[in-house]
MDTraj code that builds the backbone (N, CA, C; nanometers):
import mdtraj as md
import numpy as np

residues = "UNK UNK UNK UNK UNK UNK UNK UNK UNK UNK UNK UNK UNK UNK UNK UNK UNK UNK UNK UNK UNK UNK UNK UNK UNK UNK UNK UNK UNK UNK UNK UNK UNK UNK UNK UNK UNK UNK UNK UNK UNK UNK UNK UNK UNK UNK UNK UNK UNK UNK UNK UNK UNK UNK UNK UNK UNK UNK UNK UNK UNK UNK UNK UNK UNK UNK UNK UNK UNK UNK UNK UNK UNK UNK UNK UNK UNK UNK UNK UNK UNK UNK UNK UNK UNK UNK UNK UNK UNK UNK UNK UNK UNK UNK UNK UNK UNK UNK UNK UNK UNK UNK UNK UNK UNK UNK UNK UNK UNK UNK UNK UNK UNK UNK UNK UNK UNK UNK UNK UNK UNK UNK UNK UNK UNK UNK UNK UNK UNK UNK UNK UNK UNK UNK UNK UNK UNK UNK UNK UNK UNK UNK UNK UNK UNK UNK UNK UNK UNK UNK UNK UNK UNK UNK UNK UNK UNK UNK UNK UNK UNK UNK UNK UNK UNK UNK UNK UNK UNK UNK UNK UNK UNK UNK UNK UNK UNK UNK UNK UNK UNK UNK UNK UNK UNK UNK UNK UNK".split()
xyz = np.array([
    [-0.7595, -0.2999, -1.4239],
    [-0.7499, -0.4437, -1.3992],
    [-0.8418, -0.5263, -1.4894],
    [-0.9816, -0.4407, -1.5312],
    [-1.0877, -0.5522, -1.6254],
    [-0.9905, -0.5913, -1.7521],
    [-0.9433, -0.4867, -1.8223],
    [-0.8589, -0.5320, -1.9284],
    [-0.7233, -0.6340, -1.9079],
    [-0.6633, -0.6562, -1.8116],
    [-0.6127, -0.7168, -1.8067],
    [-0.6325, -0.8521, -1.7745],
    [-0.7482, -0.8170, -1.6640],
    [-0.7848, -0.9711, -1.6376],
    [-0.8306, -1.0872, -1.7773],
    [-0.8600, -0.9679, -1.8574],
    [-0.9753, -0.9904, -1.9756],
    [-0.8475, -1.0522, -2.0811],
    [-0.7019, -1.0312, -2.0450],
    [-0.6674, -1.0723, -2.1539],
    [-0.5805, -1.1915, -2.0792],
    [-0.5810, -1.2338, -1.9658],
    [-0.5530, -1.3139, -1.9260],
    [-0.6417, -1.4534, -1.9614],
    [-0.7816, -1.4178, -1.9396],
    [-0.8765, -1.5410, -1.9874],
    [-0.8545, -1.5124, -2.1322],
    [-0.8194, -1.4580, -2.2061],
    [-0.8190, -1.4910, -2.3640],
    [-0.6778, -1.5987, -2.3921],
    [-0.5774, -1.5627, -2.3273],
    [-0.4529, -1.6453, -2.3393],
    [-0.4885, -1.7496, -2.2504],
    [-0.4966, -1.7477, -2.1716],
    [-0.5820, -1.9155, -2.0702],
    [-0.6214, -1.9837, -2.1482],
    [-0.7407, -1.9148, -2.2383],
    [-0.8207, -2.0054, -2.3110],
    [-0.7600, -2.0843, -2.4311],
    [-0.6435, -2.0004, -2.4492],
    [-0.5606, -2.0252, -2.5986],
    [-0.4817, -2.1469, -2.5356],
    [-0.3955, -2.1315, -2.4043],
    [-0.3217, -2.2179, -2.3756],
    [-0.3966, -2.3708, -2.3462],
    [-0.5109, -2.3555, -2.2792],
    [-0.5905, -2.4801, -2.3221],
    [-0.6138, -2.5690, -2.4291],
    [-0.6763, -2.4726, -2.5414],
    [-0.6748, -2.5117, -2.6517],
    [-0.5190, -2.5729, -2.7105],
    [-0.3996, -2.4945, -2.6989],
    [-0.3207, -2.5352, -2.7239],
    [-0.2895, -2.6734, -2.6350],
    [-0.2730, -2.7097, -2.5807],
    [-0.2354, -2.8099, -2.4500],
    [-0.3336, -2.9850, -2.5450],
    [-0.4252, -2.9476, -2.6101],
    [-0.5195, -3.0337, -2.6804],
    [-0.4733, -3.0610, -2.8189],
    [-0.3671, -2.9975, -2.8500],
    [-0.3300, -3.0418, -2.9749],
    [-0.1756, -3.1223, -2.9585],
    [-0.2046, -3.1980, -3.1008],
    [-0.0770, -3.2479, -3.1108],
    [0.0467, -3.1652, -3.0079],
    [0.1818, -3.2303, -2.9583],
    [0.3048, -3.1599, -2.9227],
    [0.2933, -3.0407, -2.9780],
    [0.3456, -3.1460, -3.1302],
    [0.4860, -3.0472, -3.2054],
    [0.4019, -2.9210, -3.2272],
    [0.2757, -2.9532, -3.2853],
    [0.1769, -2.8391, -3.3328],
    [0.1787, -2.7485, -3.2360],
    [0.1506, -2.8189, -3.1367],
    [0.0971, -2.6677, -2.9957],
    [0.2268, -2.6397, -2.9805],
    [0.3598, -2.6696, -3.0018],
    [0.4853, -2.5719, -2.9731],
    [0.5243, -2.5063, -3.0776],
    [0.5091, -2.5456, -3.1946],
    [0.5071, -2.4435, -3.2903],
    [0.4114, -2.3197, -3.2687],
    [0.2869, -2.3314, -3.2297],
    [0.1627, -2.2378, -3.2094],
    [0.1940, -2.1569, -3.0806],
    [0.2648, -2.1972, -3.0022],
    [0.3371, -2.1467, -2.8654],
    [0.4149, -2.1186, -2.9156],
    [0.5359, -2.1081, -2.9692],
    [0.6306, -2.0151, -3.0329],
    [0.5599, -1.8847, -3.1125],
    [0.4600, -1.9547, -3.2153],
    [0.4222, -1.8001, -3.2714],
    [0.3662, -1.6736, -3.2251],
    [0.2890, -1.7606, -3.1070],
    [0.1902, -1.6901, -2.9841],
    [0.3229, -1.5460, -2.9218],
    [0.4272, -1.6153, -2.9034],
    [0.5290, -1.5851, -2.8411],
    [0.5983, -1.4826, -2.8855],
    [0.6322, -1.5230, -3.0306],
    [0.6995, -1.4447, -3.1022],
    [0.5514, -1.2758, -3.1515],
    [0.4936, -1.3234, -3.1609],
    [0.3581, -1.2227, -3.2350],
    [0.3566, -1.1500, -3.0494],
    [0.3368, -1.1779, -2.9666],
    [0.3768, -1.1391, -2.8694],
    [0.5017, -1.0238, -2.8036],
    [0.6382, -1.0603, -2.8568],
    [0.6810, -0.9743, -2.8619],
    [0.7380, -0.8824, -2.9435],
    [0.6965, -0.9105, -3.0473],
    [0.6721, -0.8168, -3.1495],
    [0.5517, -0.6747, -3.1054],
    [0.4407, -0.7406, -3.0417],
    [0.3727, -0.6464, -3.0086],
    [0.4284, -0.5306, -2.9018],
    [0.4913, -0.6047, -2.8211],
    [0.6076, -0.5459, -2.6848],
    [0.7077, -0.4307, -2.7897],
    [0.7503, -0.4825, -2.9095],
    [0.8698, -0.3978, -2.9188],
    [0.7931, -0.2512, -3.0158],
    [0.6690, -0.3422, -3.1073],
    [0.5699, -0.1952, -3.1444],
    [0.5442, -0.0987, -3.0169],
    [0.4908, -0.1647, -2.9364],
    [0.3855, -0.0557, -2.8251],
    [0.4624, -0.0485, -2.6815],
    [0.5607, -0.1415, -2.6481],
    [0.5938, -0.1394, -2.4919],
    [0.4986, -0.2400, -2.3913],
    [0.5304, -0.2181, -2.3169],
    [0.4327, -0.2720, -2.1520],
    [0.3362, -0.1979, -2.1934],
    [0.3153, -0.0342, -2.2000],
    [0.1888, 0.0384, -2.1469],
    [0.1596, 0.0665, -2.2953],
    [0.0245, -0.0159, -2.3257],
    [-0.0154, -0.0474, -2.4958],
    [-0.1471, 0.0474, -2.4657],
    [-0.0949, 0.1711, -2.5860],
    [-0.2364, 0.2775, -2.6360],
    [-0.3128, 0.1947, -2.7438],
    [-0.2855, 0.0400, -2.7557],
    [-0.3185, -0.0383, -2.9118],
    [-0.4451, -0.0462, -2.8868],
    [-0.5272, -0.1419, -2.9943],
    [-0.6779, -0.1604, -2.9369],
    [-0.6757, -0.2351, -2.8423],
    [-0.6029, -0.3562, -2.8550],
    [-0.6418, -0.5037, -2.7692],
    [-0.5017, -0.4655, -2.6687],
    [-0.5569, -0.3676, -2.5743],
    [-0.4395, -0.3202, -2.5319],
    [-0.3707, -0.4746, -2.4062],
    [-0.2891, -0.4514, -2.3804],
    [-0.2367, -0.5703, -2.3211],
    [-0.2202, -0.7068, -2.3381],
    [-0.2821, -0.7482, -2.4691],
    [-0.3510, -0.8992, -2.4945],
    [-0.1698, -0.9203, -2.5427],
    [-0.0830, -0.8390, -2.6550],
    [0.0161, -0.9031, -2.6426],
    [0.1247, -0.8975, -2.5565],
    [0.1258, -0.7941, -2.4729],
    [0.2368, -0.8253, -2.3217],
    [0.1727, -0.9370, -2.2771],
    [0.0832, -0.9864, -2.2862],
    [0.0264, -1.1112, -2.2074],
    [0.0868, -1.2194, -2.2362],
    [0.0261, -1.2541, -2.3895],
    [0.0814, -1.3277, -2.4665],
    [0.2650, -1.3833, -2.4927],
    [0.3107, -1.2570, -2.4547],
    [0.4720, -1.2461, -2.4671],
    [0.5211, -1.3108, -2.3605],
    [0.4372, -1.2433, -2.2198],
    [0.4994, -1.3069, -2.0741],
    [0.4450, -1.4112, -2.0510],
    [0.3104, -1.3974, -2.0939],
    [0.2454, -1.5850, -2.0682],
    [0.3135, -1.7343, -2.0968],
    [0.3673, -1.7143, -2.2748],
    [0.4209, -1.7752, -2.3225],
    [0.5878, -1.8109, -2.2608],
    [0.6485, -1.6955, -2.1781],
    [0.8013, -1.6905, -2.1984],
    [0.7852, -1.7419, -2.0407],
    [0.6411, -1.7160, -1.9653],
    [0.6665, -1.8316, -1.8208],
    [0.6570, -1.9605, -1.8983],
    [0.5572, -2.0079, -1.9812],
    [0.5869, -2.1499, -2.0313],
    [0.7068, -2.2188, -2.0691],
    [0.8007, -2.1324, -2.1076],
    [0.9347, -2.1750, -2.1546],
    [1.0505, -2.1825, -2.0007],
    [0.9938, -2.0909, -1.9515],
    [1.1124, -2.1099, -1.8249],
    [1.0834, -2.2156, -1.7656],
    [0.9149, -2.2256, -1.7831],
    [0.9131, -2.3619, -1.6964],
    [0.9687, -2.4843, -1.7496],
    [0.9647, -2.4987, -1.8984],
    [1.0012, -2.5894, -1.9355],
    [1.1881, -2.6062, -1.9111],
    [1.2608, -2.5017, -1.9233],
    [1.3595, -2.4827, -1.8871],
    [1.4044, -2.5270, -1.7901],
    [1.3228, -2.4601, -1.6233],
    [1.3339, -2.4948, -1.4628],
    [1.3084, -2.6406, -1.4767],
    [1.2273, -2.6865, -1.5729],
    [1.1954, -2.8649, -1.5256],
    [1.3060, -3.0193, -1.5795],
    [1.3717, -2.8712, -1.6773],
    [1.4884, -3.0074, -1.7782],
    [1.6077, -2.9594, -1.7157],
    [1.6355, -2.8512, -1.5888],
    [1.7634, -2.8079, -1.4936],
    [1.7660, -2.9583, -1.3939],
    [1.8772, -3.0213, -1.3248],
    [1.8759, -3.0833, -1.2352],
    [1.7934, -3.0522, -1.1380],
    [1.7820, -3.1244, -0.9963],
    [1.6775, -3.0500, -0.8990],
    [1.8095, -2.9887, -0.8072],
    [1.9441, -3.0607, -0.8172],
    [2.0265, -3.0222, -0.6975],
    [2.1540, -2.9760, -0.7530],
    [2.1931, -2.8603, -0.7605],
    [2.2925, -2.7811, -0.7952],
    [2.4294, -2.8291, -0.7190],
    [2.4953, -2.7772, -0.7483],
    [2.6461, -2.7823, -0.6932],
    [2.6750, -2.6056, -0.6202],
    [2.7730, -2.6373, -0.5373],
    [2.7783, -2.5085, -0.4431],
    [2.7961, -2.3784, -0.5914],
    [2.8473, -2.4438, -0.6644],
    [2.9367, -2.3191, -0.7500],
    [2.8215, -2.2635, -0.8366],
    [2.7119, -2.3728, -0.8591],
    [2.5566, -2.3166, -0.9327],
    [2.5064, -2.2224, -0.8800],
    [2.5231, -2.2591, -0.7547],
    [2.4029, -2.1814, -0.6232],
    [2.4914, -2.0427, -0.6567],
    [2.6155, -2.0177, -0.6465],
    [2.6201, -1.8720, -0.6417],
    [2.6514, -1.8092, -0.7630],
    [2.6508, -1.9198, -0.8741],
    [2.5515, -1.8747, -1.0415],
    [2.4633, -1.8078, -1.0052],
    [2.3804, -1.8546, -0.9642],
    [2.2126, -1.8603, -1.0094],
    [2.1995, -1.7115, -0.8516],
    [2.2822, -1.6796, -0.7602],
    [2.2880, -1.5577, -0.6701],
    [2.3178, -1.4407, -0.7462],
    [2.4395, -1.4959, -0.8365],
    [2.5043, -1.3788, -0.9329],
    [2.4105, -1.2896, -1.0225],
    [2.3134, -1.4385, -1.0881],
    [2.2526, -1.3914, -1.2072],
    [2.0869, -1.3192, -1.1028],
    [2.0744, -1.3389, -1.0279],
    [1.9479, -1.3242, -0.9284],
    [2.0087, -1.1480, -0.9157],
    [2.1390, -1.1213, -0.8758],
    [2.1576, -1.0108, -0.8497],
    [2.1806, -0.9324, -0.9261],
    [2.1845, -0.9587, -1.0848],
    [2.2359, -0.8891, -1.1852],
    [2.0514, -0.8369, -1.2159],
    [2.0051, -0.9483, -1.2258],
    [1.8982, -0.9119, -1.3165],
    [1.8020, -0.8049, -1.1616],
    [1.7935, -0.7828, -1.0461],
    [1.7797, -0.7095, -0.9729],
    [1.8295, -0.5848, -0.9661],
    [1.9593, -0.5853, -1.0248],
    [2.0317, -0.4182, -1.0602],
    [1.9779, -0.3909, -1.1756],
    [1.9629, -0.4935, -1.2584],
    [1.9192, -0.4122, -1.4288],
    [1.8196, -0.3553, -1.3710],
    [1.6578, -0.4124, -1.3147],
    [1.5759, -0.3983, -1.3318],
    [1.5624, -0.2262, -1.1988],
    [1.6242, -0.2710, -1.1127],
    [1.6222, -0.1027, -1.0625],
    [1.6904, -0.0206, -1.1646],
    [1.7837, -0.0335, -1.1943],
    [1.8647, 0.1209, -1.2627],
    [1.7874, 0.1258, -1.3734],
    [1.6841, 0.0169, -1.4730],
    [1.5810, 0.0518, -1.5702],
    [1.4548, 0.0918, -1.5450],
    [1.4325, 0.0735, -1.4388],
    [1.2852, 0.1354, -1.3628],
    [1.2743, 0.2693, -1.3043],
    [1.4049, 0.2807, -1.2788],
    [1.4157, 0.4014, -1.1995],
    [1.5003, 0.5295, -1.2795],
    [1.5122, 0.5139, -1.4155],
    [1.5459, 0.6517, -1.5016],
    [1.4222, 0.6733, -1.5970],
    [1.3737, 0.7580, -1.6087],
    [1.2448, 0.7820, -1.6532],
    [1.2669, 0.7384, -1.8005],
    [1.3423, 0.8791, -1.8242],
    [1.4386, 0.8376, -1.9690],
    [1.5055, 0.7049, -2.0337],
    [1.4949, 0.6392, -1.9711],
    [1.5977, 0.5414, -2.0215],
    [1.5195, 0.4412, -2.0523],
    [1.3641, 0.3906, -2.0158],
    [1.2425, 0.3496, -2.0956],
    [1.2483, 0.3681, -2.2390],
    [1.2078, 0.2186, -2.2745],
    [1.2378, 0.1935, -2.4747],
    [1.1536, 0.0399, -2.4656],
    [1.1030, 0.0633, -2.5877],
    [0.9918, -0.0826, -2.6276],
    [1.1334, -0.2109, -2.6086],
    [1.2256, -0.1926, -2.7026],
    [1.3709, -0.2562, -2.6964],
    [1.3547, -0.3053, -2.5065],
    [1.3688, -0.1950, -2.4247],
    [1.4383, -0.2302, -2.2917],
    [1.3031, -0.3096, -2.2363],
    [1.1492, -0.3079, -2.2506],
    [1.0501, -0.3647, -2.1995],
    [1.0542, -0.5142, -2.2437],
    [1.1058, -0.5346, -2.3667],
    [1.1064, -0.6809, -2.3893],
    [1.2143, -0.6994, -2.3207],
    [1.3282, -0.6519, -2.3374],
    [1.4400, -0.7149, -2.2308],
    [1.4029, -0.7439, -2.1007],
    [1.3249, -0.6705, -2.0326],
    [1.2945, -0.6671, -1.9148],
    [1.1801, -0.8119, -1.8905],
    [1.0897, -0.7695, -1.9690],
    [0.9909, -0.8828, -1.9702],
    [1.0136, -1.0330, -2.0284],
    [1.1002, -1.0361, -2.0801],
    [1.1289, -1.1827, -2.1739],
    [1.2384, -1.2105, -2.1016],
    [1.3744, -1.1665, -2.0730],
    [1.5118, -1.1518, -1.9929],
    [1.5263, -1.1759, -1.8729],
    [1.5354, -1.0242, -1.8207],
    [1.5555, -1.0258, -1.7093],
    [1.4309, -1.0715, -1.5995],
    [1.2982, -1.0426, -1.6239],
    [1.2269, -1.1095, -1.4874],
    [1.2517, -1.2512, -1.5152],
    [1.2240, -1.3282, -1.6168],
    [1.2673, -1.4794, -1.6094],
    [1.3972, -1.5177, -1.5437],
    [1.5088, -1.4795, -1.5576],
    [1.6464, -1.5153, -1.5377],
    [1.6593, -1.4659, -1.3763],
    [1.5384, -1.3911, -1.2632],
    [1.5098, -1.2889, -1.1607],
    [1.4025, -1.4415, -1.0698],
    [1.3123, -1.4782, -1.1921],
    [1.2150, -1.6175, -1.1337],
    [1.2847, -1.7136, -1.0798],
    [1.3983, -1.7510, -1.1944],
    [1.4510, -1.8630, -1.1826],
    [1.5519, -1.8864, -1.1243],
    [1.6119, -1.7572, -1.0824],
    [1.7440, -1.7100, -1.0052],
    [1.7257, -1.7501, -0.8231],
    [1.5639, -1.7083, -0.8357],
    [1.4818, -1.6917, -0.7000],
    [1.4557, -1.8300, -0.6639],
    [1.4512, -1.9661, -0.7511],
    [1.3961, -2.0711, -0.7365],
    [1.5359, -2.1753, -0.6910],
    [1.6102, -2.1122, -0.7572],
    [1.7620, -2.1855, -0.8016],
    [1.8301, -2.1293, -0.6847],
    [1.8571, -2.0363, -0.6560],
    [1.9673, -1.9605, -0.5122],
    [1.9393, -2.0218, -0.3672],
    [1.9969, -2.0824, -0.3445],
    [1.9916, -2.0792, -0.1794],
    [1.9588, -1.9472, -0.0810],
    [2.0390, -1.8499, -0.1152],
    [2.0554, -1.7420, -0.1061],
    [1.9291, -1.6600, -0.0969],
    [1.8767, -1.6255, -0.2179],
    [1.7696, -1.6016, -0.2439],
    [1.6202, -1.6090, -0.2021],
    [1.6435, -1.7846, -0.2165],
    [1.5267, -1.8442, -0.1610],
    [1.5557, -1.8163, -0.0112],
    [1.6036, -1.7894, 0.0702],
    [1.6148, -1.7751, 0.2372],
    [1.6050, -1.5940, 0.1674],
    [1.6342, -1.5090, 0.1324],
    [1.5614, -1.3639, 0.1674],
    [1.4539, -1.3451, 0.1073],
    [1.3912, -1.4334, 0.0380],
    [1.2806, -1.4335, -0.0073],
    [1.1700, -1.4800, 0.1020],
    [1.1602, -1.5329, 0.1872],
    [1.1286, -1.6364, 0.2926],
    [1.0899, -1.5317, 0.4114],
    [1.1644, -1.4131, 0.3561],
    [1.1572, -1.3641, 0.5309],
    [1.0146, -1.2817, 0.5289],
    [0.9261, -1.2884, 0.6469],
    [0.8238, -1.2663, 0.7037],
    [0.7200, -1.1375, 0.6229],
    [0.8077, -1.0109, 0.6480],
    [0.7053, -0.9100, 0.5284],
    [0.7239, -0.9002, 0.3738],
    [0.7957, -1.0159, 0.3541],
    [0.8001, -1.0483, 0.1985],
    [0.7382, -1.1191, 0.1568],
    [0.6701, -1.2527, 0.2373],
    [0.6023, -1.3173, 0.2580],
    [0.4521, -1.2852, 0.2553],
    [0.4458, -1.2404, 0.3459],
    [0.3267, -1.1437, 0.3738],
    [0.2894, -1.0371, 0.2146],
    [0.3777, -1.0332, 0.1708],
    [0.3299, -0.9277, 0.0498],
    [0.3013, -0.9956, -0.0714],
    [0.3951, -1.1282, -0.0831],
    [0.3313, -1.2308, -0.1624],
    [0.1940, -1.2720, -0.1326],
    [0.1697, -1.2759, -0.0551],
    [0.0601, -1.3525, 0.0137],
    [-0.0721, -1.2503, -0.0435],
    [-0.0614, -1.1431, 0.0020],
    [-0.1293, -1.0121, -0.0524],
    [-0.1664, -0.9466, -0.1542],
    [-0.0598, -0.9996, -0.2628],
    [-0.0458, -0.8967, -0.3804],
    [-0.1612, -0.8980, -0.4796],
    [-0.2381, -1.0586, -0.5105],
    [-0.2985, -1.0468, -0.5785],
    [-0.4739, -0.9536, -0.5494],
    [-0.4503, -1.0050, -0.4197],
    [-0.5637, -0.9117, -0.3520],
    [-0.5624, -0.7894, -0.3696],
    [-0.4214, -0.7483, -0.3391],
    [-0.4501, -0.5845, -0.3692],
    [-0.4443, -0.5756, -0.5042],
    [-0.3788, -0.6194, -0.5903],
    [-0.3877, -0.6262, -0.7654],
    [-0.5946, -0.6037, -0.7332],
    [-0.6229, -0.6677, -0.7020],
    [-0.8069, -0.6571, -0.7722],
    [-0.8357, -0.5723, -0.7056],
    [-0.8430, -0.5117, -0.5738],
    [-0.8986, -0.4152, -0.5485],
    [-0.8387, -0.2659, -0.5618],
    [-0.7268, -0.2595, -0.6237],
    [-0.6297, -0.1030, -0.6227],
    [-0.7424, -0.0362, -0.6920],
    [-0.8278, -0.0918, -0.8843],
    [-0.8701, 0.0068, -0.9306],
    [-1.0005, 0.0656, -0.8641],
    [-1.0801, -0.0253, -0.8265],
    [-1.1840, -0.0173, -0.7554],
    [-1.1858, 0.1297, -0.6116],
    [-1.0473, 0.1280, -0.5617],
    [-1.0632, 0.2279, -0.4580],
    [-0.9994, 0.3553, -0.5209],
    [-0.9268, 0.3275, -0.6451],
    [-0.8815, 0.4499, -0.7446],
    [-1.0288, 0.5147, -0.7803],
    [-1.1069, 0.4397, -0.7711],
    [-1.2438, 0.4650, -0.9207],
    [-1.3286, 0.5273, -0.8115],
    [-1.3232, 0.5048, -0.6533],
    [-1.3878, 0.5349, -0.5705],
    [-1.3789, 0.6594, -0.4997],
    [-1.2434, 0.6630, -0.4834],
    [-1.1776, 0.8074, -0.4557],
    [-1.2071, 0.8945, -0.5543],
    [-1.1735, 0.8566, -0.7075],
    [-1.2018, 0.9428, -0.7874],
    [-1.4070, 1.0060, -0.7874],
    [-1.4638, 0.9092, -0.7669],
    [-1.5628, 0.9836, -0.7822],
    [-1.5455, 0.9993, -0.6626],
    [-1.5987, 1.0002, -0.5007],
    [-1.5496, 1.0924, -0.3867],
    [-1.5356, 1.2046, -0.4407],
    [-1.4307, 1.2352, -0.5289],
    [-1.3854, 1.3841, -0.5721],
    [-1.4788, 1.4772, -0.6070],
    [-1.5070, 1.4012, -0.7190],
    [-1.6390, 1.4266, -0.8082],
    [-1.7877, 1.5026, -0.7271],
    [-1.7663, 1.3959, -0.7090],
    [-1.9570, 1.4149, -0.6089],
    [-1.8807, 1.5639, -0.4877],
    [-1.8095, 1.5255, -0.4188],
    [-1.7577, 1.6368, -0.3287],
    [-1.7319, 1.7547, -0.3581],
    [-1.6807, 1.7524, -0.5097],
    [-1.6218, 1.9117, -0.5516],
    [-1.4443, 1.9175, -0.4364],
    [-1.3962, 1.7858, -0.3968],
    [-1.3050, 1.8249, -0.2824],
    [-1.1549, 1.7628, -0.4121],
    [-1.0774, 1.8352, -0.4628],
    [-0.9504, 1.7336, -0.5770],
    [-0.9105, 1.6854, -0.4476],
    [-0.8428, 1.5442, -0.5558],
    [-0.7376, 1.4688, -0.4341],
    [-0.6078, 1.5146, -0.4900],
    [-0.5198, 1.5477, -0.3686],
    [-0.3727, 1.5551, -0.3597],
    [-0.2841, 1.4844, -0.4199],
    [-0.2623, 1.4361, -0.5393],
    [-0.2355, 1.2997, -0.6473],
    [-0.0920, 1.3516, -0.6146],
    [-0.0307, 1.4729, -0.6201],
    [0.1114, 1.4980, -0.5943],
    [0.2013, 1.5148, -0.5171],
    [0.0963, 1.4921, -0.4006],
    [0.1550, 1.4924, -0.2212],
    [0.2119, 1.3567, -0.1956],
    [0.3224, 1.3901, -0.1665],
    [0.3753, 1.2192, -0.1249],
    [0.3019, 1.1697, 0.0070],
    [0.2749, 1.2391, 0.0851],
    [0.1843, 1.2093, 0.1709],
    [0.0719, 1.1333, 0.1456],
    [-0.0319, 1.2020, 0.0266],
    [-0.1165, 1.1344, -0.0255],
    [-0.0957, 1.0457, -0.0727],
    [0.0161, 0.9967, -0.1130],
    [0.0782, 0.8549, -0.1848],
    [0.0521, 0.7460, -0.0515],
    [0.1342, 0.7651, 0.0365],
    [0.1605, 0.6923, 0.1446],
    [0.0441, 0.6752, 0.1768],
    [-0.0792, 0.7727, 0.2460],
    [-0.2090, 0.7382, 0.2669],
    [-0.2890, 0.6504, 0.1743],
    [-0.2812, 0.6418, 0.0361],
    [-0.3176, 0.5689, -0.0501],
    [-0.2855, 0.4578, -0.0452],
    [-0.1452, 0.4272, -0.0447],
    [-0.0950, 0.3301, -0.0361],
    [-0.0964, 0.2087, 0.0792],
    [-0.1038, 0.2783, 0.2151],
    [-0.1842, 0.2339, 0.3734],
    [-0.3107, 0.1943, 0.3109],
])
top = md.Topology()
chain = top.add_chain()
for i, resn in enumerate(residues, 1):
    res = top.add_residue(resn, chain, resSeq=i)
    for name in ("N", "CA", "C"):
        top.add_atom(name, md.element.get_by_symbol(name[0]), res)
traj = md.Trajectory(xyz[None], top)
């Protein structure tokens, strides 16, 4: 999580800076950010062995929420019935890509991570914002609850990884990393 957080305040800081310049300039400089971004995605993937590991998946997704937003803000606010089950269609498409690409081990490619990351979660955001549909199963109570949660557990997952792991250490006791059991207990 330090590295990531770490490259989150480096693009924060950029998008500030950018936000202070001229328009046209800072959208040209937001395009390149963008583009140098996923270029880095299609060299290394999501999971970057690079030096500045993550700084350009950051950069790629940082930049490509800036554009949806700009996108979501120049859409009407009130659709027509036939949008709403657009925007269900495309909510459900980009939900099948993203299981049947997550879930073949093999079928992972720098190619399919930018699709995934530039593509389909945007067209998955905005699907979620735009659907009637959507927005009501999104709404419901332990989904809610996990939104509500996630970033919390985002900061503390490595911390009880790093803790368990030494536990191990100091104990001489391995942890069960391949027991689905141990998953589930981990995961509780």
């Amino acid at each position: 999580p330090s590295w990531w957080i770490s490259t989150e305040l480096f693009v924060n800081v950029l998008f500030l800076g950018l936000i202070a310049l001229p328009r046209r300039f800072a959208q040209m400089l937001a395009l390149i950010a963008t583009i140098l971004g996923v270029i880095y995605l299609l060299a290394d993937g999501v999971i970057s062995g690079w030096r500045f590991a993550g700084l350009g998946t950051t950069l790629a997704c940082f930049f490509v929420g800036v554009t949806l937003y700009q996108i979501h803000a120049r859409l009407p606010k009130r659709s027509s019935v036939h949008w709403g089950w657009l925007w269900t269609a495309l909510g459900a498409f980009s939900i099948a890509w993203s299981a049947i690409y997550l879930s073949h081990g093999n079928f992972y490619s720098n190619f399919g991570d930018v699709i995934l990351c530039c593509i389909v979660f945007p067209c998955l955001i905005i699907s979620a914002i735009r659907s009637p549909l959507l927005r009501r199963g999104l709404r419901i109570g332990p989904l809610v609850y996990l939104g509500e949660i996630s970033y919390s557990i985002y900061l503390v997952h490595f911390p009880v990884q790093l803790a368990l792991h030494c536990w191990s250490i100091w104990t001489g006791i391995p942890l069960p990393v391949e027991s689905r059991s141990f998953f589930v207990i981990f995961i509780a």
